[in-house]
DSSP file (Angstrom, degrees, kcal/mol; ACC not computed):
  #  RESIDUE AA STRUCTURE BP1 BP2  ACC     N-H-->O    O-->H-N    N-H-->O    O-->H-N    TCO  KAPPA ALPHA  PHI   PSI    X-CA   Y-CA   Z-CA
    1    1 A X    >>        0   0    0      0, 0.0     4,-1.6     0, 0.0     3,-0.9   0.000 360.0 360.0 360.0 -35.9  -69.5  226.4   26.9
    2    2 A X  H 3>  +     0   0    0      1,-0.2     4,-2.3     2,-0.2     5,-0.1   0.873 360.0  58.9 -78.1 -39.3  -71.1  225.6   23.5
    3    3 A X  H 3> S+     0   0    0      2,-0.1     4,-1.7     3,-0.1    -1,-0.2   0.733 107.3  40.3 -45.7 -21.2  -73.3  223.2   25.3
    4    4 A X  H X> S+     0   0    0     -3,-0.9     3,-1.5     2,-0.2     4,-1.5   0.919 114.3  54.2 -93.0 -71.7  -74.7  225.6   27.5
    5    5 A X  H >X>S+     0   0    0     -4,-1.6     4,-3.1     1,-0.3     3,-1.7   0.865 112.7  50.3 -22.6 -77.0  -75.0  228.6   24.3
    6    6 A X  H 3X5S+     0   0    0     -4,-2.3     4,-4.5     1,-0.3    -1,-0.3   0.815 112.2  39.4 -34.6 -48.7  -76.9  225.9   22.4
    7    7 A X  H <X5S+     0   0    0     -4,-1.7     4,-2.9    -3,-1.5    -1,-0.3   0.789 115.1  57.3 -64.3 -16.0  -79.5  224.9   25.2
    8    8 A X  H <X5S+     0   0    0     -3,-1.7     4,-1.8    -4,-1.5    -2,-0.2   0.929 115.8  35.1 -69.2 -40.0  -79.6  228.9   25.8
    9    9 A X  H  X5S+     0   0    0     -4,-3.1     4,-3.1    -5,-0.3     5,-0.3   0.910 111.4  66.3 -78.7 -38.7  -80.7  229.3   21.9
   10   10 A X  H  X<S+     0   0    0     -4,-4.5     4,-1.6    -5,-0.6     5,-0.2   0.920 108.8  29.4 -21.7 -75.2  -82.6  226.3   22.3
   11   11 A X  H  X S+     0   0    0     -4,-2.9     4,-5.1     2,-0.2    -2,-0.2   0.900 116.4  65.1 -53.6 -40.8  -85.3  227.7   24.9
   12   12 A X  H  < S+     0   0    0     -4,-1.8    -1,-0.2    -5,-0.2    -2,-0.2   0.961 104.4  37.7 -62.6 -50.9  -84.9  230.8   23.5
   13   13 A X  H >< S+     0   0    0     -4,-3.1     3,-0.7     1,-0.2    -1,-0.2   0.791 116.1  54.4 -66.5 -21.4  -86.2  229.8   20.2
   14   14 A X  H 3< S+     0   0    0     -4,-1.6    -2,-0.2    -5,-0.3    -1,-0.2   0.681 110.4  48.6 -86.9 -20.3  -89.1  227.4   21.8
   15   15 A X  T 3< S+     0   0    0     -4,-5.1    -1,-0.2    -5,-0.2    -2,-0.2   0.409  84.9 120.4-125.3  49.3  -90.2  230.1   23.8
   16   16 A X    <   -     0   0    0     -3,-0.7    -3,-0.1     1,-0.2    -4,-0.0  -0.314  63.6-127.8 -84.7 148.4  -90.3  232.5   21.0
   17   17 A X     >  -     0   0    0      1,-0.1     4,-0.9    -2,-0.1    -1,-0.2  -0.294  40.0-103.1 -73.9-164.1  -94.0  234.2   20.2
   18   18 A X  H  > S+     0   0    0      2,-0.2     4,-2.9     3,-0.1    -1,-0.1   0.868 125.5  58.8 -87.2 -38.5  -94.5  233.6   16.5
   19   19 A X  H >> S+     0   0    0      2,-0.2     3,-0.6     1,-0.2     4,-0.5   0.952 105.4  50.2 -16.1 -90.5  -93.7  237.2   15.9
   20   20 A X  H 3> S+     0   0    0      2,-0.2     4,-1.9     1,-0.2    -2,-0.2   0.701 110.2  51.5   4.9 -68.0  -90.5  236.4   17.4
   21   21 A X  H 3X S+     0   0    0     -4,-0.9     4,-2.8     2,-0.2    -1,-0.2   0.926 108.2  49.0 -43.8 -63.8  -90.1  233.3   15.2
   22   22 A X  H <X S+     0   0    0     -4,-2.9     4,-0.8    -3,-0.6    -2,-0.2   0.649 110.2  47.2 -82.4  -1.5  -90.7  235.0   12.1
   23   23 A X  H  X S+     0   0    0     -4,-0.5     4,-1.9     2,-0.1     5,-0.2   0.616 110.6  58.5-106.4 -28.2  -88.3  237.9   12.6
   24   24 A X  H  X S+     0   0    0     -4,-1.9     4,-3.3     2,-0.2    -2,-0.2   0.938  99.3  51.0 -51.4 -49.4  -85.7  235.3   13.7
   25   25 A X  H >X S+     0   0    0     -4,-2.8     4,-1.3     2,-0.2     3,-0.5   0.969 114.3  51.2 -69.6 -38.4  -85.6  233.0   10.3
   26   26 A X  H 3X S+     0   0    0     -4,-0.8     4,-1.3     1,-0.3    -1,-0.2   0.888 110.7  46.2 -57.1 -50.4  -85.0  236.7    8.3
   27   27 A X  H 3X S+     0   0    0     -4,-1.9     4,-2.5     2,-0.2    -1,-0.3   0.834 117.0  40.7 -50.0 -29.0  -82.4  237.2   10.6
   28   28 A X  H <X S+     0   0    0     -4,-3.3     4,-1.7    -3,-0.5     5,-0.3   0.951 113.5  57.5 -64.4 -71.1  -81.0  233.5   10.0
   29   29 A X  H >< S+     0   0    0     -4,-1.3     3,-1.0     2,-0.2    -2,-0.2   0.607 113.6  34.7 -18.5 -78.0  -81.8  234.0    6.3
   30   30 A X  H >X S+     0   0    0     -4,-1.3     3,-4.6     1,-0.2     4,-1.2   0.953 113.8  57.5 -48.9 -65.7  -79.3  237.5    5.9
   31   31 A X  H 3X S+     0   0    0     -4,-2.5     4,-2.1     1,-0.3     5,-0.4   0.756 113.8  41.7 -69.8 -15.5  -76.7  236.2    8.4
   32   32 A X  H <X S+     0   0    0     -4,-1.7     4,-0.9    -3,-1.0    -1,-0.3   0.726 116.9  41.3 -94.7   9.6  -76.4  233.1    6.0
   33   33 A X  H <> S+     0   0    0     -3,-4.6     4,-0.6    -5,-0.3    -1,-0.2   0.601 113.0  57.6-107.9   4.2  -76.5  234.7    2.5
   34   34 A X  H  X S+     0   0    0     -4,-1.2     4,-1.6     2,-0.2    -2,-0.2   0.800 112.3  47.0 -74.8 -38.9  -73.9  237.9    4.3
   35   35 A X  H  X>S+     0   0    0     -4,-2.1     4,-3.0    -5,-0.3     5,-0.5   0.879 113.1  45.9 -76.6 -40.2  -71.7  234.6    4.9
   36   36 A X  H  X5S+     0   0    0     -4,-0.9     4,-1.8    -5,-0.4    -2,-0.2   0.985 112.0  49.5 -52.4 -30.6  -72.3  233.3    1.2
   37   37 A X  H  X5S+     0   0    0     -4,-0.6     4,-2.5     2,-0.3    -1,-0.2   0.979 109.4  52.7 -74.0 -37.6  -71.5  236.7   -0.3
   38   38 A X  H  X5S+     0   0    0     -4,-1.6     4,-2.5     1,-0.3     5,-0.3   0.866 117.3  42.5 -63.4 -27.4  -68.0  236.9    2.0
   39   39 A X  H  X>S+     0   0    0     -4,-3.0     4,-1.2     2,-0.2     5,-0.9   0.748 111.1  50.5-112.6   8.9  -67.3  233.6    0.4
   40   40 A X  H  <<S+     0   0    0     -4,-1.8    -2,-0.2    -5,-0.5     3,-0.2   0.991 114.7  45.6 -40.9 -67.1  -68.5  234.4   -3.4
   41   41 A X  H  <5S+     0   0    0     -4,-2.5    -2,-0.2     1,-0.3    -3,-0.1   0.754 115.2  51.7 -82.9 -41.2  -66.4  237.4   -3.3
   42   42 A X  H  <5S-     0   0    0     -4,-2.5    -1,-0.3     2,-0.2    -2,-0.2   0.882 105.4-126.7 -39.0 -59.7  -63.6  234.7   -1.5
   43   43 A X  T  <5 +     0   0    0     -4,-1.2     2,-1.0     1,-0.3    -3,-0.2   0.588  58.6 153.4  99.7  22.3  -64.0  232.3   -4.3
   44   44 A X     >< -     0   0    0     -5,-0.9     4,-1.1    -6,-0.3    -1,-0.3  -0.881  23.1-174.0 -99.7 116.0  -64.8  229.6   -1.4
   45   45 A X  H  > S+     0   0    0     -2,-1.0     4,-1.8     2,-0.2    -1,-0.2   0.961  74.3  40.1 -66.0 -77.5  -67.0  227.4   -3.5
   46   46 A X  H  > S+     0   0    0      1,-0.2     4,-1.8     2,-0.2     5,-0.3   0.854 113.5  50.7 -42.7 -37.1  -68.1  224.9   -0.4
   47   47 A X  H  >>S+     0   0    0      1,-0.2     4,-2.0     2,-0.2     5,-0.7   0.952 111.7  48.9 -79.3 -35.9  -68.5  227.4    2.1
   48   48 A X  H  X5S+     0   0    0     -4,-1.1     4,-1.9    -9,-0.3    -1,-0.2   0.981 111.2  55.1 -46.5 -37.7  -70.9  229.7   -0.4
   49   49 A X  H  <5S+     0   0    0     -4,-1.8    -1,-0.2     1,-0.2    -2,-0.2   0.689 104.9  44.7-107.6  14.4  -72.5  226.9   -0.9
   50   50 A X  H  X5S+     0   0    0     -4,-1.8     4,-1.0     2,-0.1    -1,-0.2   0.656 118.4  43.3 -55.7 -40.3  -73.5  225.8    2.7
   51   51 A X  H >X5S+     0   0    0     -4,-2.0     3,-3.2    -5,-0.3     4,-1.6   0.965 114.2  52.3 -91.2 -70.9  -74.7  229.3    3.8
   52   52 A X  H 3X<S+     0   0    0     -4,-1.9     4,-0.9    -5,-0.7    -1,-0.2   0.670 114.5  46.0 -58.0   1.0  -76.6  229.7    0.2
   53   53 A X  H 3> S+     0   0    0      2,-0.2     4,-1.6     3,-0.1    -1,-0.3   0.764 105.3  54.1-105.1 -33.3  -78.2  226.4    1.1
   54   54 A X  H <X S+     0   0    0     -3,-3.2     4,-1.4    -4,-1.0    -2,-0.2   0.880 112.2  50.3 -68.4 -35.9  -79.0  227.3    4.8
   55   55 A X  H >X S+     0   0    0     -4,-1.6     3,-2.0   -23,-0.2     4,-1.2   0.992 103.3  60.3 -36.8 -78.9  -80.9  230.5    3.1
   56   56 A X  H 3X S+     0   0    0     -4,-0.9     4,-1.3     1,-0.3    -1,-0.2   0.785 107.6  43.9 -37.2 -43.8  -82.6  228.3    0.8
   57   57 A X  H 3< S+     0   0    0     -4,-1.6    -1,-0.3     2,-0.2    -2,-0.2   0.784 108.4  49.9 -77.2 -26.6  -84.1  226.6    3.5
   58   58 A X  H XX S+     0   0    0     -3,-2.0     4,-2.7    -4,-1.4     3,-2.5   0.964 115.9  46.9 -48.2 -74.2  -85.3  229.3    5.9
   59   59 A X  H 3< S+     0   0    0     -4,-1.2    -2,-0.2     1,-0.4    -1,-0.2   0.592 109.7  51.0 -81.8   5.5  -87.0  231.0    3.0
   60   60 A X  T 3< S+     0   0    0     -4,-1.3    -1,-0.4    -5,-0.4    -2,-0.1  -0.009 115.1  46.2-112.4  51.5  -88.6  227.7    1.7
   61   61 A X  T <4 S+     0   0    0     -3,-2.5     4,-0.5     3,-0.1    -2,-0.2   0.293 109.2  53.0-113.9 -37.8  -89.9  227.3    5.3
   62   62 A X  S  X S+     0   0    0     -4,-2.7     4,-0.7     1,-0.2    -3,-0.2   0.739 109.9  47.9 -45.3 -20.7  -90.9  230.9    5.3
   63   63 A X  T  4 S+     0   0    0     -5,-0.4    -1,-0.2     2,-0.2    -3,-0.1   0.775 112.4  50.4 -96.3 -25.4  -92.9  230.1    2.0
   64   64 A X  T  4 S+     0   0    0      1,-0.2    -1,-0.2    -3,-0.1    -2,-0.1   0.587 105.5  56.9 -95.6  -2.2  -94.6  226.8    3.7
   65   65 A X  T  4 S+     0   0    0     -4,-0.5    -1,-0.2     2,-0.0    -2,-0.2   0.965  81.0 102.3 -82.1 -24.6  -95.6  228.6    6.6
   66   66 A X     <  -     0   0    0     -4,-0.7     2,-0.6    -5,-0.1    -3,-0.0   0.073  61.7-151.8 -45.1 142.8  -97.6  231.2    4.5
   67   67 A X     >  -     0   0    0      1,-0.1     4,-2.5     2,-0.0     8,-0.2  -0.968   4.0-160.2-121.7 125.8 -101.6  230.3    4.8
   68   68 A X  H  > S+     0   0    0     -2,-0.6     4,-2.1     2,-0.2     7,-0.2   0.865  84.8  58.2 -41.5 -66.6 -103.2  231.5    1.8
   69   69 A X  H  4 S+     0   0    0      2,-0.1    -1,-0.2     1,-0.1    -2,-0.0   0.856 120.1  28.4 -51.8 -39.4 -107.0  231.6    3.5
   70   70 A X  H  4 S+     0   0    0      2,-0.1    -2,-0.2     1,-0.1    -1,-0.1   0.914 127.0  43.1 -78.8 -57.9 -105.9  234.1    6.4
   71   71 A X  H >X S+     0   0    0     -4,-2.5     3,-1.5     1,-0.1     4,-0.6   0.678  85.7 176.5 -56.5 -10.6 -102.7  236.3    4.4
   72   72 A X  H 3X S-     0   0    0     -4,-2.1     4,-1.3     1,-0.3    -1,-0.1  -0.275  73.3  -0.2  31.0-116.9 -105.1  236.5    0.7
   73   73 A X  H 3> S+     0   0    0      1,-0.2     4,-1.6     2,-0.2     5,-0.3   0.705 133.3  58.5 -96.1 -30.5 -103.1  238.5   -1.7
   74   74 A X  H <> S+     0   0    0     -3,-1.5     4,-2.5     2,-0.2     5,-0.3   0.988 109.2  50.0 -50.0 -63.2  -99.8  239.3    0.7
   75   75 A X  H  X S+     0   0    0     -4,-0.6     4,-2.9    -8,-0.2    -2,-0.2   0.877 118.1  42.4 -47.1 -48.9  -99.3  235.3    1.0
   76   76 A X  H >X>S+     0   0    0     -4,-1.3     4,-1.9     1,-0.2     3,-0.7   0.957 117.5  41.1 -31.8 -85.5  -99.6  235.3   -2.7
   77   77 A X  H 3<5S+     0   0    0     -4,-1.6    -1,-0.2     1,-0.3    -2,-0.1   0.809 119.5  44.2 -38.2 -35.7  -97.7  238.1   -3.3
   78   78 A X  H 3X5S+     0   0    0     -4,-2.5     4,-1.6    -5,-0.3    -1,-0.3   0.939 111.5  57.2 -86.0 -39.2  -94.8  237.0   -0.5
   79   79 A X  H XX>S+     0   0    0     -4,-2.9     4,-1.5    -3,-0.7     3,-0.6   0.992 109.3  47.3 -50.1 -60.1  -95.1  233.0   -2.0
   80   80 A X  H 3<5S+     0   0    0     -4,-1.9     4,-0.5     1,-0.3     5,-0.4   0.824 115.3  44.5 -50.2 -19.5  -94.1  234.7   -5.4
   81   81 A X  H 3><S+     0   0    0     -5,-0.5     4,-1.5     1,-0.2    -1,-0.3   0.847 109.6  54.3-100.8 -24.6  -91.2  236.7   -3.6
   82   82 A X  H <<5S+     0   0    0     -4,-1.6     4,-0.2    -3,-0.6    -1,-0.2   0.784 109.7  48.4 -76.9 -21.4  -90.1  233.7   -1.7
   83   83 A X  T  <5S+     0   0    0     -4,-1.5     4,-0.5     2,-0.2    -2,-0.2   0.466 106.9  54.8-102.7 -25.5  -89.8  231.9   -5.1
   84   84 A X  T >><S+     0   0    0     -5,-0.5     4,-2.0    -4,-0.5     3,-0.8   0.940 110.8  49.1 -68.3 -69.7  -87.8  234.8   -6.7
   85   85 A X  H 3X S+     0   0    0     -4,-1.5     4,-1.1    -5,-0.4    -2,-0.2   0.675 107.8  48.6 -64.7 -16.4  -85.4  234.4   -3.8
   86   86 A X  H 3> S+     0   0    0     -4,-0.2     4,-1.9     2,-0.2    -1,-0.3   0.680 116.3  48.7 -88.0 -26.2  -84.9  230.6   -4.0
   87   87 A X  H X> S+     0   0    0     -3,-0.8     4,-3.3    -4,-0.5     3,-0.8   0.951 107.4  56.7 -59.4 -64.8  -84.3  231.3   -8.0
   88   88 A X  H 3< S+     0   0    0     -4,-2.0     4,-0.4     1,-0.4    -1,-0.2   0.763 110.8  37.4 -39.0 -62.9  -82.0  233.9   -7.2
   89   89 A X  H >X S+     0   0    0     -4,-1.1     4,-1.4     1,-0.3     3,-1.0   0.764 102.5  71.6 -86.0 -29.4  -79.7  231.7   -5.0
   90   90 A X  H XX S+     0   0    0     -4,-1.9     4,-4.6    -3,-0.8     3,-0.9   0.992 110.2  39.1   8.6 -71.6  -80.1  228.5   -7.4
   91   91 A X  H 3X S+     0   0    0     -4,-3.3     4,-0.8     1,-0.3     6,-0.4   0.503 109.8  58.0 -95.5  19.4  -77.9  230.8   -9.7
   92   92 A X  H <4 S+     0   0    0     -3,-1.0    -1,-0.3    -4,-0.4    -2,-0.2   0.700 111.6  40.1 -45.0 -44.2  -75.8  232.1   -7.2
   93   93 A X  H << S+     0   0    0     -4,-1.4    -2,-0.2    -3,-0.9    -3,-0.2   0.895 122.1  44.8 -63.9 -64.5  -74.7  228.7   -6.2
   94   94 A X  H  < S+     0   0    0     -4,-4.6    -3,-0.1    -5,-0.2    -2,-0.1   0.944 124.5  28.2 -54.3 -66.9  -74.5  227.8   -9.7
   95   95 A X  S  < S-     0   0    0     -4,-0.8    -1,-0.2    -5,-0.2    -3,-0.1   0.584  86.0-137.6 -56.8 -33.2  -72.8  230.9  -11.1
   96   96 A X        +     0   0    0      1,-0.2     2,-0.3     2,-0.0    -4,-0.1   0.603  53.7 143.9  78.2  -7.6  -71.0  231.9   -8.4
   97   97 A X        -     0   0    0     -6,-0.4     3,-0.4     1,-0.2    -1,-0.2  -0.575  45.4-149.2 -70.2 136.1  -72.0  235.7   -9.2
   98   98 A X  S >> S+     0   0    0     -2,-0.3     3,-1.6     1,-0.2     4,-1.3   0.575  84.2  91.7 -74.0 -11.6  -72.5  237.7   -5.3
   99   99 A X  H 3> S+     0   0    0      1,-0.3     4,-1.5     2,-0.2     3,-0.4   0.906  85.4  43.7 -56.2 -34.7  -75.2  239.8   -7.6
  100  100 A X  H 3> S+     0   0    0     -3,-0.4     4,-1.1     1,-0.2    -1,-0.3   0.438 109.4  49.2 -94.0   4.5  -77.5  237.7   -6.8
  101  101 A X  H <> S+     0   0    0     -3,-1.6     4,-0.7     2,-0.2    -1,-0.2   0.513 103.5  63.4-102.5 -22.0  -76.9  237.4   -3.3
  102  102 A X  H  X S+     0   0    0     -4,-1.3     4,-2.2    -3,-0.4     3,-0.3   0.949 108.5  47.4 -52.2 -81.6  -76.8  241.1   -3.1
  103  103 A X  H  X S+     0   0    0     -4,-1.5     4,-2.2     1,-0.3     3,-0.2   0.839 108.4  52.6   3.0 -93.7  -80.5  240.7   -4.2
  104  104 A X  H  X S+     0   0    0     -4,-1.1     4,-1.9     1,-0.2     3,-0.4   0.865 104.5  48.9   2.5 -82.0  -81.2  238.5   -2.1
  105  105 A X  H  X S+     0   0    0     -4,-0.7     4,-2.3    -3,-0.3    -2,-0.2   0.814 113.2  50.3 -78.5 -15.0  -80.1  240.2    1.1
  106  106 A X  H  < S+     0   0    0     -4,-2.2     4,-0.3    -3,-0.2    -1,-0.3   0.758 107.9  46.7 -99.3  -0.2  -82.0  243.6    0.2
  107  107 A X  H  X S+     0   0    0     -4,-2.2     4,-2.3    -3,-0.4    -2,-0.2   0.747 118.6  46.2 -87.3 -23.3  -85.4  242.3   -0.7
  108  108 A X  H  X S+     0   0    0     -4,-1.9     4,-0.9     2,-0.2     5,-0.4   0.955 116.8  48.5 -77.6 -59.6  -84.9  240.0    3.0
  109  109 A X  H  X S+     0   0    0     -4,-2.3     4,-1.5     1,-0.3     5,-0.2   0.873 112.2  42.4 -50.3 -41.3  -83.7  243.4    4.5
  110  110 A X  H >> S+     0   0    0     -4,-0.3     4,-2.3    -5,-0.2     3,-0.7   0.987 122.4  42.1 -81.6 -43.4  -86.7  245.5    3.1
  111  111 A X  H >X S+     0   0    0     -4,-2.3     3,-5.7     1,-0.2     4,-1.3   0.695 119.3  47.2 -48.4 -83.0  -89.6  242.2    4.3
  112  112 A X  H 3X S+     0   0    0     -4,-0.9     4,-1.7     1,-0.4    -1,-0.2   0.619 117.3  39.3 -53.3 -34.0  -87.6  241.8    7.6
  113  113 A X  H <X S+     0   0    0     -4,-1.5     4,-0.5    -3,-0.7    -1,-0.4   0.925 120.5  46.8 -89.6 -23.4  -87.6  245.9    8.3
  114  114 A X  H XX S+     0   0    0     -3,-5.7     4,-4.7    -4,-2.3     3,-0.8   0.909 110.6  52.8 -57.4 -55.4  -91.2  246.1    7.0
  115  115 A X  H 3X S+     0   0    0     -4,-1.3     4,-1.7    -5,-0.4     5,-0.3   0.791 105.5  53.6 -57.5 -26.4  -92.2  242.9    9.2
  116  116 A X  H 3X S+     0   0    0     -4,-1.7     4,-0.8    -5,-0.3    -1,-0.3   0.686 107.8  56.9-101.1 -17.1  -90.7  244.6   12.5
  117  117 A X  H <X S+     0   0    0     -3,-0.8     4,-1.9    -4,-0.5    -2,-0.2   0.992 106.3  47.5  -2.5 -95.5  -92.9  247.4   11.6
  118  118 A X  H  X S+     0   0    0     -4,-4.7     4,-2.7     1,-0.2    -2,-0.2   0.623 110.9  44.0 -29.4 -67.4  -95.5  245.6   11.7
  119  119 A X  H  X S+     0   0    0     -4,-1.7     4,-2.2     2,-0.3    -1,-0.2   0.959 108.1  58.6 -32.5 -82.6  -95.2  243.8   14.6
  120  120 A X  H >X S+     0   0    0     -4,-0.8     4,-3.0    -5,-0.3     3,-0.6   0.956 108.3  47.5 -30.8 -75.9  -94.1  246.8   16.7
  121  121 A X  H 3X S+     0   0    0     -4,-1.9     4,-0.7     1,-0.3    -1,-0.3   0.904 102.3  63.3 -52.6 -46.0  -97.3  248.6   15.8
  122  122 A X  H 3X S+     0   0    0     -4,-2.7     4,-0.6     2,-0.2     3,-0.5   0.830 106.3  46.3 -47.1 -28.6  -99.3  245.5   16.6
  123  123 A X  H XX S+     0   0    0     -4,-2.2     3,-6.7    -3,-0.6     4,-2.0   0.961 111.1  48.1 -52.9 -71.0  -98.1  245.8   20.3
  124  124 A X  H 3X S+     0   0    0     -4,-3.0     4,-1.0     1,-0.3    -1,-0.2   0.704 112.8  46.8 -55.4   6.3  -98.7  249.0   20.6
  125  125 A X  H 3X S+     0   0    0     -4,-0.7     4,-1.0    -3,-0.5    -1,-0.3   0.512 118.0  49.2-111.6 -23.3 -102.4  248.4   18.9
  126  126 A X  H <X S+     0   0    0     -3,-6.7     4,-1.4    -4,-0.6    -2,-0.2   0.934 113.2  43.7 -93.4 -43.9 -102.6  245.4   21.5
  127  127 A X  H  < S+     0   0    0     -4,-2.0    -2,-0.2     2,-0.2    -3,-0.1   0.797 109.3  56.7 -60.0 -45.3 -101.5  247.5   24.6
  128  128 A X  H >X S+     0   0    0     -4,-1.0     3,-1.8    -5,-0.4     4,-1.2   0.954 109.0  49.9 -38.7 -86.7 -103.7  250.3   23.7
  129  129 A X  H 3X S+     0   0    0     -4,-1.0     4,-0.7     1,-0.3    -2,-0.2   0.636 103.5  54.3 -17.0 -45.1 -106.3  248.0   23.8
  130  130 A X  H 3< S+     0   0    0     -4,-1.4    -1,-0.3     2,-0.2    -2,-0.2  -0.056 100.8  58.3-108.2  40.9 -105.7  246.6   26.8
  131  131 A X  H <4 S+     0   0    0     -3,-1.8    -2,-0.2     3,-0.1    -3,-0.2   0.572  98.3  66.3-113.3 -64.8 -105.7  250.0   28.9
  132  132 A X  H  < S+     0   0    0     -4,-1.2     2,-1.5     1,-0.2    -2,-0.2   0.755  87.2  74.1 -44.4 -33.9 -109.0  250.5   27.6
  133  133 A X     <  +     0   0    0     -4,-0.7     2,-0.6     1,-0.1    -1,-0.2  -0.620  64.9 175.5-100.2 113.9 -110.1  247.7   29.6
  134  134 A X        -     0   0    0     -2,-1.5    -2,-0.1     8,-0.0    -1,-0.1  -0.853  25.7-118.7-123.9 107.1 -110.2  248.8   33.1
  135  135 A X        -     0   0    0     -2,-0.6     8,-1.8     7,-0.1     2,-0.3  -0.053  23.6-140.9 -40.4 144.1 -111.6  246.2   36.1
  136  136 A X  E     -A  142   0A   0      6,-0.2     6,-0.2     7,-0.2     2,-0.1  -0.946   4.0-118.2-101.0 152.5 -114.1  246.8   38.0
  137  137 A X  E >>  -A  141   0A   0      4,-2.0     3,-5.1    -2,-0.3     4,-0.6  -0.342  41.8-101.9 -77.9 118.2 -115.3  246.3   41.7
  138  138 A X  T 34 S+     0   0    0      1,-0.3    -1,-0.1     2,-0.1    -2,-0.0   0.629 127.9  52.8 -10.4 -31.5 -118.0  244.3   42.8
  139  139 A X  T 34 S-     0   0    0      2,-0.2    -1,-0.3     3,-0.1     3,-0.1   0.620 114.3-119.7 -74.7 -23.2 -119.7  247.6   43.1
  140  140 A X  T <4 S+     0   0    0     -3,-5.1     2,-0.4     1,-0.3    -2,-0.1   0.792  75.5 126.7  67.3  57.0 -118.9  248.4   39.7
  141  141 A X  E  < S-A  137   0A   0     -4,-0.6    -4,-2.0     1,-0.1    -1,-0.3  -0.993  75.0 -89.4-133.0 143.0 -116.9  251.5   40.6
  142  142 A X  E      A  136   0A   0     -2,-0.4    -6,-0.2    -6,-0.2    -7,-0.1   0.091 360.0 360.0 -50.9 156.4 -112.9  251.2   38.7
  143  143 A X              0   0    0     -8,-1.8    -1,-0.2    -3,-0.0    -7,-0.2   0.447 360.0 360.0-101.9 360.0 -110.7  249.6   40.9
């Protein structure tokens, strides 16, 4: 059964748009720093620091996707915020405090709810767009 689930997430994620993609790692991101926080508050040391580590890695893959030349000042601005959030969980890990995991999970919450915005309204902006273009018939009367 876990074979199957894996190849299921497998495809799923290889035949994700990019969209898709990127609203997936925030969702990876929170569910693993919502398992760190359960095990801060726990005082289990390994498993906090597996999940804060699985974070770490989504958001410094979020930070190497950014391109600078297309995003200007949002990649900037988002590199700097990705760099915050890898501090953050450094001294989470280190410290042990869930404040900073707290952090964390509501600056990922506010991109991630911004980003699905975003997104959303680009469909409808694409769809919209592609009503306007309406074929025509050899004759040139709409089909």
């Amino acid at each position: 059964m876990k074979n199957a689930y894996q190849k299921y997430k497998t495809t799923a994620i290889q035949s994700a748009s990019r969209e898709k993609l990127l609203l997936m790692m925030y969702e990876g991101a929170i569910k693993f720093i919502k398992k760190a926080l359960i095990a801060a508050e726990q005082k289990q040391i390994a498993e906090r620091g597996t999940n804060i580590g699985r974070a770490y890695d989504i958001i410094l893959e979020l930070n190497n996707t950014l391109d600078h030349r297309v995003g200007g000042e949002i990649s900037k601005n988002l590199e700097q915020l990705y760099m915050f959030l890898t501090e953050q969980l450094t001294k989470a890990n280190i410290t042990g405090d869930p404040q900073y995991l707290r952090n964390c999970q509501k600056i990922l919450e506010t991109l991630y709810e911004g980003w699905a915005v975003a997104i959303e309204q680009l469909k409808k902006e694409e769809n919209k767009n592609a009503l306007k273009v309406v074929p025509k018939t050899a004759n040139g009367e709409k089909a």
